[in-house]
N, C-alpha and C positions, 0 to 999 in steps of 0.2 A: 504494500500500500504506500508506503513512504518513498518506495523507488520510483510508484507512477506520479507520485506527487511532487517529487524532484523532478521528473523528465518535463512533466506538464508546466510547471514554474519556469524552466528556463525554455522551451522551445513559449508560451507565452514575451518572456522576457526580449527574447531575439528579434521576435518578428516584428513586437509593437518598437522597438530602439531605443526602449525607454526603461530603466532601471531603478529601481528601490527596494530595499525590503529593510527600512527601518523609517521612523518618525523625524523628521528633521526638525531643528526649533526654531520655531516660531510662533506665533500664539494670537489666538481670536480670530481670524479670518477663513475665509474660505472664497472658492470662484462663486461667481453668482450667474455663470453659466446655469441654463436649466437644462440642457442636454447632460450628456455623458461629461465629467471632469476634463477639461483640457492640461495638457500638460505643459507647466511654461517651456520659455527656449532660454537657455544660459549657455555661456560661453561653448564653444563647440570644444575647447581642453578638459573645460570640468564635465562634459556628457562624457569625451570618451574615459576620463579616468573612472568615472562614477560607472560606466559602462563593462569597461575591460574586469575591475575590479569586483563587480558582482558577478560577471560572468565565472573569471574565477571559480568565487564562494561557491555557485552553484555545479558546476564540473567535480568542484573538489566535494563539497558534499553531496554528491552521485557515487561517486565513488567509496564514500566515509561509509554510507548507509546501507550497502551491502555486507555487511560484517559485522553491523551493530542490530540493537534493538529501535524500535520506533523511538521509546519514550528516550533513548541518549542518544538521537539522531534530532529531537526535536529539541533537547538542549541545548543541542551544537548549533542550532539554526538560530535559537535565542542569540546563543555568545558571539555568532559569527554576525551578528547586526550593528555589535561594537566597533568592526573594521569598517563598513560600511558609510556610520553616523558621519565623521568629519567632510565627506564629499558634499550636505549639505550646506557646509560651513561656506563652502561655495557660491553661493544663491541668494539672492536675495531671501528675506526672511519670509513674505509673504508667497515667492514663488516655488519657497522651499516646501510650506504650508501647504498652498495649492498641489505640488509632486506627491508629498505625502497625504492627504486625504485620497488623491488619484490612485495611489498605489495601494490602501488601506480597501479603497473599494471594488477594488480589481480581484482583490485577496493577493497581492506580493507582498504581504509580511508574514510571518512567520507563523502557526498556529499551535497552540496549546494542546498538546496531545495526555500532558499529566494531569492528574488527580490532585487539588489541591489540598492542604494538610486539613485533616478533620475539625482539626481547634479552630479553624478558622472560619465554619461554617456557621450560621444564623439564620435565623427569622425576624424579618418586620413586617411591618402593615398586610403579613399573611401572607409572604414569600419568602423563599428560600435562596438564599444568596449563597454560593459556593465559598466567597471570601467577602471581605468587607471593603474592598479597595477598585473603584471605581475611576472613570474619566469623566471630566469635568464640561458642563458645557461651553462650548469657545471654539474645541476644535471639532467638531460634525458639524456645523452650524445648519446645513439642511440635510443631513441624516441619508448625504449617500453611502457610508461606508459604516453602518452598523454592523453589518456579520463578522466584517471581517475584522471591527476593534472588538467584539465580543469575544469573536475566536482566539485574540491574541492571547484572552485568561484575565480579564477585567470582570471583575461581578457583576458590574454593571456599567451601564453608558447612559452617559445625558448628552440627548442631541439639543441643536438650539444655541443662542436664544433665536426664537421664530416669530417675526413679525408677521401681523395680515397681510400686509401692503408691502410687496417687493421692492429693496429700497437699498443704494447702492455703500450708503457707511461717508463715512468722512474720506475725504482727499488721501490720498494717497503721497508721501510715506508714511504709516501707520502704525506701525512694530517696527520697537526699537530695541535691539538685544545689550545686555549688559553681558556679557558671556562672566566677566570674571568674579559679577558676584553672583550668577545662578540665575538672575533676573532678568526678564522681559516687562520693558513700558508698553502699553499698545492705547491707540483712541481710534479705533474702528468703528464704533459706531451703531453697532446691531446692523452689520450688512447681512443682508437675508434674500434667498428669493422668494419669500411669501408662503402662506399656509397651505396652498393651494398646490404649490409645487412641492411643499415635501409631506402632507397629503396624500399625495399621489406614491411618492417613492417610500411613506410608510406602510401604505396598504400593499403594495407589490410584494415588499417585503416580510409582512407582517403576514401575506399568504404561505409563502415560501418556506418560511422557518416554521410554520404549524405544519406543512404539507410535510416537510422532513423529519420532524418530531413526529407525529402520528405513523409514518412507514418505516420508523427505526424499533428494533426492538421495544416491545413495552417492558417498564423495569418491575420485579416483583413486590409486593405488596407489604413488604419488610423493607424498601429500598428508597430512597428521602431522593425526589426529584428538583432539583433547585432550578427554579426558571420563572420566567413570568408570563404572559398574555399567549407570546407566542413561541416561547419553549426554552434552552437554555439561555440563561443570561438577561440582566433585569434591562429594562429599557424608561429611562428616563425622560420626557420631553417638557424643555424650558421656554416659555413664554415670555415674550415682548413685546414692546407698544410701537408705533413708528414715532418717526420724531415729528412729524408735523402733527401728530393726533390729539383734538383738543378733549379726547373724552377716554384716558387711558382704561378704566373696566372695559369700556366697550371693545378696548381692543384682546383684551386678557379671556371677556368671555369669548370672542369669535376663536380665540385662539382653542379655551376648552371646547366647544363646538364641534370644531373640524377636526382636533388632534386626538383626546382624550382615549378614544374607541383604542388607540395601537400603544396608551403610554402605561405602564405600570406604576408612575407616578409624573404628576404635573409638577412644576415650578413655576411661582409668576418670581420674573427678577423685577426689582425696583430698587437695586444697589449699581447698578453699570455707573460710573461715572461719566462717561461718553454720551450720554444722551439727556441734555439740559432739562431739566427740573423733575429728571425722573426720583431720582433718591428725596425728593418730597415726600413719596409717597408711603416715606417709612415714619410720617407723622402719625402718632395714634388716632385719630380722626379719619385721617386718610383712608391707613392701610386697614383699623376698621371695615368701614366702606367697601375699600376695596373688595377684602377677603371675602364679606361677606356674599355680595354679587357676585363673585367667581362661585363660590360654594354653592349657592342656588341656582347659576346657570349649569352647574355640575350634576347636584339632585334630582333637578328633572330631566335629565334625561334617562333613557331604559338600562337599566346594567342588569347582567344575568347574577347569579348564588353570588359569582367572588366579590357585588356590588362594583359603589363608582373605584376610580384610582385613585391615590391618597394625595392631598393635594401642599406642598411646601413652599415656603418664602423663600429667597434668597436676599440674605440683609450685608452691607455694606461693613468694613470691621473698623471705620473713622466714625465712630458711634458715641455718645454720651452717655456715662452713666444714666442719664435719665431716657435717651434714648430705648436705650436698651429695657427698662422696666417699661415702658409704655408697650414696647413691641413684644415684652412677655406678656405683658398684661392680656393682650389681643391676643397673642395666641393661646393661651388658656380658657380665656372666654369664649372664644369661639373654634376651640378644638382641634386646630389647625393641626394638620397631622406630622409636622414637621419642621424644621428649618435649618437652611444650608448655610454654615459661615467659617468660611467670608470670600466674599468679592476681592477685586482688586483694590488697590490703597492710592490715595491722591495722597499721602504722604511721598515721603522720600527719606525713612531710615538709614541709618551708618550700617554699610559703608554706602551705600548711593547717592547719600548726599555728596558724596567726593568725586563721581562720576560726572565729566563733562554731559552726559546723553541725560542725566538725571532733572534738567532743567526742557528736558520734552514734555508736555500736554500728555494726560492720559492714565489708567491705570496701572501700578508696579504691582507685579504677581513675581511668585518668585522666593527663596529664600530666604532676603530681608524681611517679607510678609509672616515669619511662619509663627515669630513669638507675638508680632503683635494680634493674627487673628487666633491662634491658638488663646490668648487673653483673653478675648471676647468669648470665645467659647467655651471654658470654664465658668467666666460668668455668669451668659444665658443658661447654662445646667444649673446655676445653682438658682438663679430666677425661675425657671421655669421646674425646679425641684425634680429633675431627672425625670418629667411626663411627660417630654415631646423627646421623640428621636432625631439625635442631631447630626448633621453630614458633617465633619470637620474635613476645611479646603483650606489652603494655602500656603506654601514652602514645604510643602513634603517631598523630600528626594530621599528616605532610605525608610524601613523597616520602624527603624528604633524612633522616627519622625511620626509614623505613623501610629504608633504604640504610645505616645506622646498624646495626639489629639485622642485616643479612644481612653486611657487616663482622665486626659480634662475634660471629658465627655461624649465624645461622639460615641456614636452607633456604627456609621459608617464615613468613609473617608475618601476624598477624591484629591487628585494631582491632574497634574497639567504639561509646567514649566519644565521640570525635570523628567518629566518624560519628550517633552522640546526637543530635550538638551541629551539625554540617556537614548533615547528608544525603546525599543519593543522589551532587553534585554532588562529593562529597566521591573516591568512588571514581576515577572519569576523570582528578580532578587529582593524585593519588597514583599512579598507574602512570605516566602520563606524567610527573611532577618524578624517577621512581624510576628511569626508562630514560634521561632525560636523565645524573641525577645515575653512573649506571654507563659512559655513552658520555665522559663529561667526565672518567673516570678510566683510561679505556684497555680498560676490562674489553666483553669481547665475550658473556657470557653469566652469569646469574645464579650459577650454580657456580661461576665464575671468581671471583668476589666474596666469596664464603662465609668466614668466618674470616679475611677477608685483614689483620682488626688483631689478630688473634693468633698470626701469622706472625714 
């Protein structure tokens, strides 16, 4: 199986000229092509190095995988993404972005053929997550390459943010890489093609992977199936407003509307800093309001046993103490079944502030972000008294980072930047340092661990 999937990989590889199989960094953007992903053009040096060089990998791991097992042939495909990554360093950041979501939907990255560690498995809002370590929304922005970021061994994915109204993002340059502190600035904008177009490439998809789930073995009735709407791997979809919209619910509900049916959980953001006067919305009054009208254009609609999809905030981590009780407040009150934190930072923490790129427009993700939102989330767990499940996002690049926000609170955990910057190879080594660092503490299950430094 692994030999036809290495042959199939590179005679693909050859024919389209176009090489990748790892994530290159850069962050928030994607094409706004509605057809198939275009793939940009860079220097005709950096195609062939980037070319000859995978070509390579793949010859040589054809030859590796006749003498090994699948599961340390799918290893070596992880490790071998490591050689890979610097070719994107090549590229401009967004067109590095654009290649890798291209090749993420293609399936030229790597897939997860292992088992992930048992300690690492969970349930929330009534699904079964294999691991707690997730992708953040920013880079699927219209959810062409879901299967294939699922299959890399992410427990879940959040596609988005998804505006109604197709709408091109701010001017261009817009990602701006810090490489030497870990960080990416970006003011994109919420570039989107519209509800309509990924919509469409949700239901296609959302066929597909139920059609493959139903004709694969069924597991027996002693056997913990972890997946969500439409089979392995949780699917996310995050919600945006456009920037000229004078009625932002209205846009949040079109977005539950048309998406909801394919998401295993919604997200309204209202912490982008890119988009002018949207972090208003994180007034108590407001996001009141807000939640509420999402929540009932949610309710009426038809949902079967599993009901509707669990619906989360995503809140900004340049937040006030008083901010932050108000925004408990509301979610308590009104049951909110989650919230993500944190966004990116219109700060500029040490070291960035010593970065000439540091005085760019736009949010810093990344991580200098990781103690300050990791702060914020501690907090909200002890505001919201460990009753709402919480995503902790921001400056996570290793295991023991991760292990870090499920301490101060989280449930579950997403990255981004460091995966920009790592790749695919990046995932394998994060679960595994993350169930290490939970067995070297006595904890027997990611629950267990939850809040345990606000105890």
């Amino acid at each position: 199986m692994a030999i036809r999937t290495a042959g199939k990989l590179f005679k693909d590889l050859v024919r389209q000229r176009v090489i990748s199989t790892s994530i290159g960094p850069s962050r928030h953007c994607s094409s706004a092509a509605a057809s198939a992903p275009k793939i940009p053009h860079s220097s005709k040096k950096g195609r062939r190095l980037l070319t000859g060089a995978t070509i390579g990998l793949i010859i040589a791991g054809g030859a590796y995988v006749s003498t090994v097992d699948e599961a340390t042939f799918c290893g070596w495909l992880f490790s071998a993404t490591k050689l890979v990554n610097p070719f994107f360093a090549l590229l401009d950041a967004e067109k590095a972005h654009t290649l890798a979501v291209a090749a993420a939907s293609r399936g030229w990255v790597p897939r997860e053929k292992r088992t992930d560690p048992a300690i690492l498995g969970l349930e929330v809002w009534g699904r079964k997550f294999s691991n707690p370590v997730g992708l953040s929304a920013g880079f699927d922005k219209n959810a062409e390459a879901v299967e294939g970021l699922l299959g890399m061994g992410f427990g879940f994915v959040e596609v988005g943010s998804v505006t109604p109204v197709p709408q091109e993002g701010n001017i261009k340059p817009r990602i701006f890489r810090l490489r030497q502190e870990g960080a990416i600035i970006n003011r994109c904008g919420f570039n989107s093609e519209g509800i309509v177009a990924v919509a469409k490439r949700l239901g296609a998809q959302h066929g597909k992977r139920k059609l493959e789930t139903s004709s694969s073995s069924s597991p027996s009735n002693d056997e913990v199936k972890h997946g969500g709407k439409a089979g392995p791997g949780i699917l996310g979809v995050n919600l945006g407003k456009n920037k000229t919209s004078e009625d932002a619910a209205a846009d949040y509900v079109q977005g539950v509307h048309t998406l909801s049916q394919y998401a295993d959980y919604l997200v309204i953001n209202v912490s982008s800093p890119n988009t002018p006067g949207l972090r208003m919305l994180q007034g108590r009054k407001q996001l009141k309001d807000l939640v509420k009208r999402v929540q009932a254009a949610r309710d009426e609609m038809q949902w079967g046993e599993e009901g509707p999809p669990p619906l989360l905030v995503k809140i900004a981590p340049d937040l006030s103490k008083d901010d932050l009780e108000d925004i408990a407040a509301v979610a308590l009150a009104l049951r909110l079944d989650g919230l993500i934190i944190s966004n990116t930072t219109i700060s500029r923490p040490d070291p960035v502030d010593k970065n000439p790129v540091s005085g760019e427009a736009g949010g810093l993700s990344g991580k200098p972000l990781f103690n300050l939102s990791t702060n914020i989330l501690k907090e909200m767990y002890v505001l919201t008294r460990g009753k709402i499940p919480l995503i902790g996002c921001g400056g996570i690049s290793s295991g023991e980072d991760a292990y870090k926000k499920i301490r101060a609170g989280a449930t579950l955990v997403q990255l981004y930047t460091a995966f920009a910057y790592g790749g695919p190879a990046l995932i394998p080594q994060i679960k595994a340092e993350l169930a290490e660092c939970l067995e070297r503490d006595g904890f027997k299950s990611i629950h267990e661990a939850v809040g345990a430094d606000c105890r």
